[in-house]
Structures are given as C-alpha cells and as structure tokens.
C-alpha positions as CSV (number, residue, x, y, z in Angstrom):
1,X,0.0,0.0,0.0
2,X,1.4,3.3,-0.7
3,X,2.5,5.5,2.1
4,X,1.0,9.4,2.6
5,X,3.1,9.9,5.6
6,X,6.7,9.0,6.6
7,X,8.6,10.1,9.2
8,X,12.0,9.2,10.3
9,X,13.9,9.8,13.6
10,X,11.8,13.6,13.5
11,X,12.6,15.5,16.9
12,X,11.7,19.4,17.8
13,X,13.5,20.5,20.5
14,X,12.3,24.0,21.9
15,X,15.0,25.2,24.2
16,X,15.7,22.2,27.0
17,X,12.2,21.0,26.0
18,X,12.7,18.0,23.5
19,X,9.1,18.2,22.1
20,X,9.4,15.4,20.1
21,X,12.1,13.2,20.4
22,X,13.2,10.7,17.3
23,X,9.7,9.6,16.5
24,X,9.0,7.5,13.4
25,X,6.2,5.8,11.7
26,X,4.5,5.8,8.4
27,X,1.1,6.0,7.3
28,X,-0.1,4.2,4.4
29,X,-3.0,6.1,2.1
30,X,-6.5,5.8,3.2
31,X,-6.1,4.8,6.3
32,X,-7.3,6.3,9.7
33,X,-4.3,7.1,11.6
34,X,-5.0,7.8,15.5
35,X,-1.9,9.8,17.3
36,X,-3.0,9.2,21.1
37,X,-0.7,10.7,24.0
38,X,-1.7,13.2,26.9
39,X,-1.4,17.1,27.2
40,X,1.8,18.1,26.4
41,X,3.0,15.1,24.7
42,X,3.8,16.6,21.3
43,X,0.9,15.8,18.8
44,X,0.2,18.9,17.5
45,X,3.9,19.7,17.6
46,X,4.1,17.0,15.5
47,X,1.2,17.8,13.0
48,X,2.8,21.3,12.9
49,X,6.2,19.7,11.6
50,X,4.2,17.8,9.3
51,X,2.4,20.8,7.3
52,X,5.9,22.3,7.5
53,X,4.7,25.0,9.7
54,X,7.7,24.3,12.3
55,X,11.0,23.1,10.7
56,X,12.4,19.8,12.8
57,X,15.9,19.9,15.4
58,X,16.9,16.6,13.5
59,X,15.4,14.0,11.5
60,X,13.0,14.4,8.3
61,X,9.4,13.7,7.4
62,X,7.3,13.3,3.5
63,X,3.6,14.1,3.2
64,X,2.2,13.0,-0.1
65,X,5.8,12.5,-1.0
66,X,7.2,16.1,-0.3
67,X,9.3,16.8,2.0
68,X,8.2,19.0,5.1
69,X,11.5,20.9,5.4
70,X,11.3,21.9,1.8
71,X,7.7,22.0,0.5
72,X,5.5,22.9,3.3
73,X,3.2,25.1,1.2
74,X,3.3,22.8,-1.8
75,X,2.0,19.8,1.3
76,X,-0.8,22.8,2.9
77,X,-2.0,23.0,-0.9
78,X,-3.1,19.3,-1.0
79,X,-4.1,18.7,2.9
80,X,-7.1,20.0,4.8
81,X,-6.7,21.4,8.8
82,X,-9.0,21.3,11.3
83,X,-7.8,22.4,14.7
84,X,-9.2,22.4,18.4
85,X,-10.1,26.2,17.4
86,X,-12.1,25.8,14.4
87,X,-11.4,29.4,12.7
88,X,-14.7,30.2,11.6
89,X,-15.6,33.8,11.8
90,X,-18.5,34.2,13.7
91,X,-20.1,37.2,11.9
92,X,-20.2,35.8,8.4
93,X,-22.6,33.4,7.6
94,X,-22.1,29.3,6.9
95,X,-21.9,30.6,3.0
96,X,-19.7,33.3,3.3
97,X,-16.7,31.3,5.5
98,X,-16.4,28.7,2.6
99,X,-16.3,31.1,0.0
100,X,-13.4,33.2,1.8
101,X,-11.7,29.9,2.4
102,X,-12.3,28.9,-1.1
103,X,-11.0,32.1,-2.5
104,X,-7.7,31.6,0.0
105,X,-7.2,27.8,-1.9
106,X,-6.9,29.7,-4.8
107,X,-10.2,28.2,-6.2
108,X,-11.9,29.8,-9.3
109,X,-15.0,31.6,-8.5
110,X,-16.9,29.2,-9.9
111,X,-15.2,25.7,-8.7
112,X,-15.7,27.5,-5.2
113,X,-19.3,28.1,-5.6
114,X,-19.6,24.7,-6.9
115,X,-17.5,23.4,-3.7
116,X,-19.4,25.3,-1.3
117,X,-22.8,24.4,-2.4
118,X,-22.0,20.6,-2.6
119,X,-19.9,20.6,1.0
120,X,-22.8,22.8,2.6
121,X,-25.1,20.0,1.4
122,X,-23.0,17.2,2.7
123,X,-22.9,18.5,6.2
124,X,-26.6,19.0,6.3
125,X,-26.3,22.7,6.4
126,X,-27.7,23.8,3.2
127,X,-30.8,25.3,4.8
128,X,-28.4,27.2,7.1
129,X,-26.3,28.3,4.8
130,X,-26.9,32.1,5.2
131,X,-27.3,32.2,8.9
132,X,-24.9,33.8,11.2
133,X,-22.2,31.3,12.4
134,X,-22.4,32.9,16.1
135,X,-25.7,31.2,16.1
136,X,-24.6,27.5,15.3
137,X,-24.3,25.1,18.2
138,X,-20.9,23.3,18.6
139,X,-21.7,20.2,16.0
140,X,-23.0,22.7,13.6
141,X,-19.7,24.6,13.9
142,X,-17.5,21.3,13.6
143,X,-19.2,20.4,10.7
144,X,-18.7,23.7,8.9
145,X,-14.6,23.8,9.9
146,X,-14.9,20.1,8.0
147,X,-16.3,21.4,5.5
148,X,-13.9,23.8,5.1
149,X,-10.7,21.8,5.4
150,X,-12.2,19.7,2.2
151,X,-12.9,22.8,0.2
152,X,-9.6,21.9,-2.3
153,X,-10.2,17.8,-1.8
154,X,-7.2,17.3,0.1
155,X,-5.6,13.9,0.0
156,X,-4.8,13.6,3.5
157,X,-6.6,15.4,6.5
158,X,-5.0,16.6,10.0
159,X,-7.9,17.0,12.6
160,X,-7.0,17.7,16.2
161,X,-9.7,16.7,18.7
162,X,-12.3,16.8,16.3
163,X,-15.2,15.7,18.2
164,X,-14.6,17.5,21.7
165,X,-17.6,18.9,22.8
166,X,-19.8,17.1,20.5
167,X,-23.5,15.9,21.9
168,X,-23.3,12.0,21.0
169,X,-25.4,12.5,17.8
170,X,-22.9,14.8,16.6
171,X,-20.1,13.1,17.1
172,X,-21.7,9.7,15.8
173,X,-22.3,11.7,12.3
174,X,-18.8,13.0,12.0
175,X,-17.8,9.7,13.1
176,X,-19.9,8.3,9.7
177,X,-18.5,10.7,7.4
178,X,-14.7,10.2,8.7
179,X,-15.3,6.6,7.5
180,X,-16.9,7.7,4.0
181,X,-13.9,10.1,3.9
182,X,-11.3,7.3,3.9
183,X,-13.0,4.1,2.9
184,X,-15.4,5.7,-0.1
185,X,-13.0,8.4,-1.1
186,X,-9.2,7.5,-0.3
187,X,-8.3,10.0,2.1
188,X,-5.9,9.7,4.9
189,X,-7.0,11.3,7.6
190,X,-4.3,11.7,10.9
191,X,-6.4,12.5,14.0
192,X,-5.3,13.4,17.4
193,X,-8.3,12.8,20.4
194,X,-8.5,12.0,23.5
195,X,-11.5,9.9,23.1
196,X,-10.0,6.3,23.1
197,X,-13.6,4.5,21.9
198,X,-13.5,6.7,19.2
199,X,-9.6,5.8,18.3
200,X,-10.8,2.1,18.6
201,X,-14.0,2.4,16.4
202,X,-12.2,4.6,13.6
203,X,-8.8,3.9,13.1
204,X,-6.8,1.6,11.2
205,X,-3.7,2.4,12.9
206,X,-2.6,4.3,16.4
207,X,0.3,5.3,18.1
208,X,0.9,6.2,21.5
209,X,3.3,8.9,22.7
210,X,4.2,10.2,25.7
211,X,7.1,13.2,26.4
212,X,7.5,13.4,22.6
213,X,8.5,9.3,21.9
214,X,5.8,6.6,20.7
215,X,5.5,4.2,23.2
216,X,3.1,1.8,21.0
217,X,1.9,1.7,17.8
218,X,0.1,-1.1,15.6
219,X,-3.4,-2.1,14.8
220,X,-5.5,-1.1,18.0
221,X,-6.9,-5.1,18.1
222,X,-3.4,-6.2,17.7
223,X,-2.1,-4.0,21.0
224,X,-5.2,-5.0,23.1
225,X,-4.2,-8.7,22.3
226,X,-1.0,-8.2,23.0
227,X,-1.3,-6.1,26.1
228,X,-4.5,-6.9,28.0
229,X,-3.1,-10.0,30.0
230,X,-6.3,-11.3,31.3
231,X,-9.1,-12.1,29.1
232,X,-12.1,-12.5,30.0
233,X,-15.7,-14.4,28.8
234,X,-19.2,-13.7,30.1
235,X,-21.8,-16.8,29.9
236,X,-25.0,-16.2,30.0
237,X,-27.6,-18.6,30.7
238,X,-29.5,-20.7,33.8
239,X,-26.8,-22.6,36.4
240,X,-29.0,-23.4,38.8
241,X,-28.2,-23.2,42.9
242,X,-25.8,-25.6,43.8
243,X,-22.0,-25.4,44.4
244,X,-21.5,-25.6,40.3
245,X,-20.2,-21.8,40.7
246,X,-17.5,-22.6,42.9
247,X,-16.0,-25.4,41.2
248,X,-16.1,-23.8,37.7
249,X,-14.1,-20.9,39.9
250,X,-11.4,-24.0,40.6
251,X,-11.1,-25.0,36.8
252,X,-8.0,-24.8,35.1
253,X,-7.3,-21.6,33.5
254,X,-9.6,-19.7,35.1
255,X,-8.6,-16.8,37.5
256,X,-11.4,-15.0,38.7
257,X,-15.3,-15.1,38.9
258,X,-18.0,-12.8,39.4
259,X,-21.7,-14.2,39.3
260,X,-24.7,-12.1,38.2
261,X,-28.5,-12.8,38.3
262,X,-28.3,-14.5,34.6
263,X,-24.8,-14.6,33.8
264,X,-21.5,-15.3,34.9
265,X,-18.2,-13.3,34.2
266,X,-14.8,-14.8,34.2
267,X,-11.4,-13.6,34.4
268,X,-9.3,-16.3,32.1
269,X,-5.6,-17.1,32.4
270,X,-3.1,-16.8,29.6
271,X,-3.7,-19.4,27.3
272,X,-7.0,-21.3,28.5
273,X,-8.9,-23.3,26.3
274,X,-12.3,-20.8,26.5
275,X,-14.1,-24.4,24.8
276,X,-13.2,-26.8,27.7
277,X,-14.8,-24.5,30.3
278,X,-18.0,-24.3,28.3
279,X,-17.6,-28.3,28.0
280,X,-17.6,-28.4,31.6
281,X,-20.3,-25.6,32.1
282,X,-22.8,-28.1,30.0
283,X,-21.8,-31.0,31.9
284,X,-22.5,-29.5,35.1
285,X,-26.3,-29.5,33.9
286,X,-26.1,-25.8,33.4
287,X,-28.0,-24.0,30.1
288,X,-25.8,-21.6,28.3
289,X,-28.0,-18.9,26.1
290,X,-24.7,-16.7,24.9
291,X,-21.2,-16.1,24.9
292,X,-19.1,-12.7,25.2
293,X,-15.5,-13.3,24.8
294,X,-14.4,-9.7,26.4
295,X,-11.9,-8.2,23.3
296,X,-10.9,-5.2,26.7
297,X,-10.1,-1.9,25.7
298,X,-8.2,1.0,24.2
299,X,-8.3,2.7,27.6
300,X,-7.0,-0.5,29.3
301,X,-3.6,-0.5,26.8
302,X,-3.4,3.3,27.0
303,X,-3.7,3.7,31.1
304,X,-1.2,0.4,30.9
305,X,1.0,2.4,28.7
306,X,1.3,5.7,30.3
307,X,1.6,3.3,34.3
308,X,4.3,1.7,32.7
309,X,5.9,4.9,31.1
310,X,5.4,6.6,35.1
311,X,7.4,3.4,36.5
312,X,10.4,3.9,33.9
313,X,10.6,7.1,35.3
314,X,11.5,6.0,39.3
C-alpha cells in the first residue's frame, strides 16, 4: 500500500524541552491514523512539523511525498486542517466562510461556488447556509470547519480533537462521514483525540506517545491482544443453585469469577482453552443462552502504557 506519511527519527526540540524526540512511523494512504498521548505530549507539535509549519531539530518527514522541510506550502495545498479552534468567523454566515476559504485555496469563482454548495449540502447545512455562524451550536460549527478543510479535496486530512464537545449525535455523524472520507473516497485522515472509543472504532492504525517518543503503535486489536493480559468471557444462561459456581471458579485456567443474576463473568488465564470450560459448564447441567468473549479496551492499553511509562521514570 502506498504511504502518505513517513517520518523518520523527527525530533523538535524547543530550548531544554525536547518536544518530540526521534519519532518515526508511516502512514499508508486511506487509512485512519489515531496519534493518542496526553497534554503536552507533542501531537500537535508533530502535526505542525508535518504541514511544514515548524521546521524539525533533527530527522525528516514526507507528506504525499514532499518533503516537510522543503515544500511545506506545496504539502498545505493538498491537505485540509481542522484544529481544536475551528477558525470560523463568527459574523459571516455558513456561505460566506467557505467562500473566503475557497477564495484563500486559490479556487476559481466558480469551482468554489460549486465546492461550497456541494460541501454545505454534505454536512446538512444547506438550509443554514446564510445564517450567522455565532448562532450554530458546537456540531454545527464542527461540521462547517470540515467542511472547510475539504474545500480543495485534500488527500490527506489533519484533525485535532475533532469531536470534543460534541453531543453524542454529533459526534456519531462526524464519526460516519470520517469513514466515508477514507474508505469511499481515499483519504488519509491523521487524528489526534482523546477519546479512546473513538480511536478504537475509527482507526486503522494508532500510536501512542508520551514526552514526545511513541510508546506503542500497531493495529488497536493487535495492542489490546497483546497487552490486555487477562481475558475475560461472560456466559450467560440458567446454572441453577448448587455449588456448580464454585467449582467452575477452581477449573483450570480460570482466574477469577463474578456471578450475576443470569450470567457469569470470568477472568481467564493466559492461554486457556475458552471451549473446555463451556464443556464443563454443559456438563454441570447448566443451560448456556450466549457467549461474550471480552476483546478489553483501548483505555485498558493506553492507562497500561502511560503506568508503565510513570514506572520507567522511578
């Protein structure tokens, strides 16, 4: 697959502060990239170096085959933006904002007309189109700054914290048209949150950092296999009163139990055979109605990450 985003041993060092420090990782096109890390851990340092906005201490990145140093406003022509502050100006009206931002891309009057009426319509704003932005609520707004990044169909898109402050209607519709954006129309879209279930529903690829270094990166079902040391499995179903609980909490490979009204949840051991306890679960005389083999969490590897990250530190 071809790559939209390679960097190699980047670092940004701001005074003493090392911002980032000898990060690398590529991105290959059309993919969903999540950059996860704290405050202050250098992602939008990082997204900065990558629109060539800051120039690196050491090291080198390519967007869309450029190189950042060099061709920064050659990589801005081809990618869209979308920052924590959205940029909109509040007095002009949802029409208006796209067509000054269409006019900066250096769009023809009519291309930008053409873009603005078809993005308006995408994001469900046509019928608001020449309303005040000061009077959209924080979805509406999001929406718009979308809308605007996409104005000169970049290739790859940077958001930071897209969907903070979103209602969870909001952000399930931006979620839907990140998805369209990179599975219907190829774009690679790099995203900074802090919202790990939406890093774990939308992207193909993550990386963790932490004090300007990535600490993790892969496939997010990939790290929570690897990572997430005790997997678990919820049985639902009818087990009756007798002491069938207790010795299923004595069976190998199992290392904890907690019983509910209609199910039971268990805490598994590395390597047990999830089949012979539901053997032994039948055999007991017990019904089974469903199985949930828990798959954990992104907030489970992350919180893992950054405790083991505070250990290295002592």
């Amino acid at each position: 697959m071809e790559t939209a985003i390679r960097v190699e041993k980047l670092s940004r060092q701001f005074g003493p502060l090392r911002a980032v420090a000898e990060m690398s990782f590529e991105v290959p096109r059309g993919t969903i990239f999540g950059f996860l890390g704290p405050n202050g851990a250098g992602k939008s340092t990082t997204i900065r170096l990558l629109l060539g906005l800051l120039l690196p201490s050491a090291g080198r990145a390519e967007v869309l085959g450029c190189d950042c140093s060099r061709e920064g406003e050659n990589i801005r022509q081809h990618t869209g933006v979308v920052f924590h502050n959205d940029g909109l100006y509040d007095r002009l009206t949802a029409e208006q904002n796209l067509a000054f931002y269409a006019r900066v891309a250096h769009l023809t009057e009519g291309e930008g007309k053409r873009r603005v009426g078809e993005l308006l319509t995408r994001a469900g704003l046509a019928g608001r189109a020449r309303e005040p932005v000061r009077r959209f609520s924080r979805g509406m707004r999001q929406k718009l700054a979308l809308a605007r990044a996409l104005l000169s169909s970049p290739s790859v898109l940077f958001l930071d914290e897209p969907s903070s402050g979103l209602d969870p209607a909001a952000s399930a519709s931006l979620h839907a048209d990140l998805l369209d954006l990179a599975e219907e129309k190829g774009v690679t879209i790099f995203l900074t949150t802090h919202n790990l279930s939406e890093e774990q529903k939308l992207c193909h690829q993550i990386a963790v950092i932490r004090d300007g270094r990535i600490v993790a990166a892969g496939n997010p079902n990939k790290l929570m296999e690897e990572m997430i040391q005790s997997p678990g499995v919820r049985i639902f179903g009818h087990f009756g009163d007798g002491d069938f609980p207790a010795l299923l909490a004595d069976f190998p490979g199992v290392a904890g139990m907690e019983k509910g009204e209609d199910n039971l949840h268990l805490t598994l051991e590395a390597g047990a055979s999830i089949s012979d306890i539901l053997k032994f679960v039948l055999a007991s005389g017990a019904e089974i109605t469903e199985v949930i083999r828990d798959r954990g969490s992104l907030e489970e590897v992350y919180l893992a990450l950054m405790e083991e990250e505070e250990n290295d530190r002592f």
